[in-house]
Every structure is written in structure tokens, then in C-alpha cells.
C-alpha positions as CSV (number, residue, x, y, z in Angstrom):
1,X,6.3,11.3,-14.2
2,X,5.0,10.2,-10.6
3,X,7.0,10.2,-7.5
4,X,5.8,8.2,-4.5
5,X,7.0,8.1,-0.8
6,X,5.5,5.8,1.5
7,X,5.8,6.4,5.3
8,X,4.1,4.9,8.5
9,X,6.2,1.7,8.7
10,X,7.6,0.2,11.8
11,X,7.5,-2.4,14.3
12,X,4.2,-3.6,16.4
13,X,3.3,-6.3,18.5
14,X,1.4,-9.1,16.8
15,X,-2.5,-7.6,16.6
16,X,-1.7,-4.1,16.7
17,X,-2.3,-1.4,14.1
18,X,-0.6,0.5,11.6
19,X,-1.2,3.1,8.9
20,X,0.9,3.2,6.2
21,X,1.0,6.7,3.8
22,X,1.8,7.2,0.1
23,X,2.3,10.5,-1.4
24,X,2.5,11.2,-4.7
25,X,3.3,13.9,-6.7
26,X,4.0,15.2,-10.5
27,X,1.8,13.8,-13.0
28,X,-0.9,12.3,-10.3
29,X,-3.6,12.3,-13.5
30,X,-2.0,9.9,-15.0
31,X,-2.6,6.7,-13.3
32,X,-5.4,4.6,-13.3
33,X,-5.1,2.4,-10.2
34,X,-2.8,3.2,-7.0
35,X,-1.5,-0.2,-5.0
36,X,0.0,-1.4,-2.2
37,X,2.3,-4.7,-2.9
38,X,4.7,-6.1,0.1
39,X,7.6,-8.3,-0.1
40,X,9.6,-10.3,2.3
41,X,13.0,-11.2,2.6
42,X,13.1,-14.6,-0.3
43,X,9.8,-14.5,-1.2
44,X,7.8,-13.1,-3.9
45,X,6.5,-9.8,-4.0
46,X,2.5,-9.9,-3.9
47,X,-0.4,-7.8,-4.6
48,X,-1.7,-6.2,-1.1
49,X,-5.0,-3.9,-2.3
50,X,-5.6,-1.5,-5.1
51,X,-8.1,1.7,-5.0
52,X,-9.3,2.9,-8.6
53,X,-8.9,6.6,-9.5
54,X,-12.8,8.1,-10.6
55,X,-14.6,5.1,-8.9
56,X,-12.9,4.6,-5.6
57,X,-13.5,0.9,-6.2
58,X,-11.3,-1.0,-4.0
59,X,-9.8,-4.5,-4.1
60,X,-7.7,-6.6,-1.7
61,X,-5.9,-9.7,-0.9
62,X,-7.9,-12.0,0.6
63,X,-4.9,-12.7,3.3
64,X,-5.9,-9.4,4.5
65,X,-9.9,-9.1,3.5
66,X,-11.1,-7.6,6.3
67,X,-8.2,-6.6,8.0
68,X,-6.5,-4.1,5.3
69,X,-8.5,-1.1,4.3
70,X,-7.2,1.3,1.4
71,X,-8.1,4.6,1.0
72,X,-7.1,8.1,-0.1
73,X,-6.9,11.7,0.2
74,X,-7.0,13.7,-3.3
75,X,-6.8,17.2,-2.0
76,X,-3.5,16.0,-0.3
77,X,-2.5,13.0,-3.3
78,X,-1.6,10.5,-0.4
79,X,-3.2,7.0,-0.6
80,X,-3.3,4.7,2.9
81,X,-3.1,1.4,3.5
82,X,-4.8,1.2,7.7
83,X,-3.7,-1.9,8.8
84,X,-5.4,-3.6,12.0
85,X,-5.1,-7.3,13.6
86,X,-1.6,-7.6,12.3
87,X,-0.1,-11.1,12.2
88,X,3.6,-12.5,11.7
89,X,2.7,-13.4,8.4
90,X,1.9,-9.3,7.5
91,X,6.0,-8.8,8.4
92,X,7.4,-7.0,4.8
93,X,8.7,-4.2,3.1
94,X,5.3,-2.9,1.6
95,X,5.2,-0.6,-1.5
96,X,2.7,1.2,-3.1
97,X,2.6,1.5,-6.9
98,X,0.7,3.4,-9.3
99,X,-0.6,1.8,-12.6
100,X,-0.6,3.5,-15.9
101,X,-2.8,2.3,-18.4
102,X,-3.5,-0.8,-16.2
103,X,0.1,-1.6,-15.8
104,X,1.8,-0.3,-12.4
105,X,4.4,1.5,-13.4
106,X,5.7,3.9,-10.9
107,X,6.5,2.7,-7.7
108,X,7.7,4.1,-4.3
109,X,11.0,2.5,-2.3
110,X,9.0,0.7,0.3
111,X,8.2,1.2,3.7
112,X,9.1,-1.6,6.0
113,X,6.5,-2.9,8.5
114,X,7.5,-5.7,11.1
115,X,5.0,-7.5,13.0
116,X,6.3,-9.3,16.3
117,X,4.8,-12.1,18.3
């Protein structure tokens, strides 16, 4: 089993920063890919960026390509998510997921981030 707490949400002023934190714990081995995904209120959730476990091989969004930077710590089993030049558009409850055996099957209970103008 994985259990995984995001923190760092919150609300900043439209091209501000934030850093948003996943920890996880138990059976951190497991998973092959850990995610970030966001959702807002009536719309679809949707695939944020990814980081692979062994090859550190990132992927993102391109709504936030060069903006969004994943990343993680595996002496403390926390992924990030450092979010700079934050629009409107960013506004969500963001989750972070882990993937087993390519499907993301664990995920955290979100971690809202709200981007004013």
C-alpha cells in the first residue's frame, strides 16, 4: 500500500509562486511513475506532470511547460510540484498520484491551490 499527503496549497496573486509537497509512505517501491493531476470545480480532472522512478525522466502538460517543474526527494519520499508565473487558469484542487504498473493507482486527497487576479 502507498499513502500520499500533499501540502503547500493556498492562495496567491496571479504570477506568484507556489510549491506544492507530496509525501509518501508504505510500499514507496512499488510505483513506477509519481503525478501531479488538478481538477477544478465542473471540469475534468487533467494530467499536470509525471516524474519516473529509476530515470528521473519528467513529463508535463504543455499548459504549464515551462512554468511547472516536478521533482523529488527520495531520502525524504516527498515529490514537488514548484509552481511559478501562476495564472487564473492554474486555480484547482491538485493531486498527486502514484502509478503502479503504469496505471496511477494510489492517490493523495488534494491540495487546493487558488490563483487570484
Amino acid at each position: 500500500q502507498v499513502q500520499l499527503v500533499e501540502s503547500g496549497g493556498g492562495l496567491v496573486q496571479a504570477g506568484g509562486s507556489l510549491r506544492l509537497s507530496c509525501a509518501a509512505s508504505g510500499r514507496t517501491f512499488s510505483y513506477s511513475n509519481m503525478g501531479w493531476f488538478r481538477q477544478a470545480p465542473g471540469k475534468e480532472r487533467e494530467f499536470v506532470a509525471a516524474i519516473r522512478r529509476g530515470s528521473d525522466v519528467t513529463t508535463y502538460a504543455d499548459s504549464v511547460k515551462g512554468r511547472f517543474t516536478i521533482s523529488r526527494d527520495n531520502a525524504k519520499n516527498t515529490v514537488y510540484l514548484q509552481m511559478n508565473s501562476l495564472k487564473p487558469e492554474d486555480t484547482a484542487l491538485y493531486y498527486c498520484a502514484a502509478a503502479v504498473l503504469g496505471t496511477y493507482t494510489y492517490w493523495g486527497q488534494g491540495t487546493q491551490v487558488t490563483v487570484s487576479s
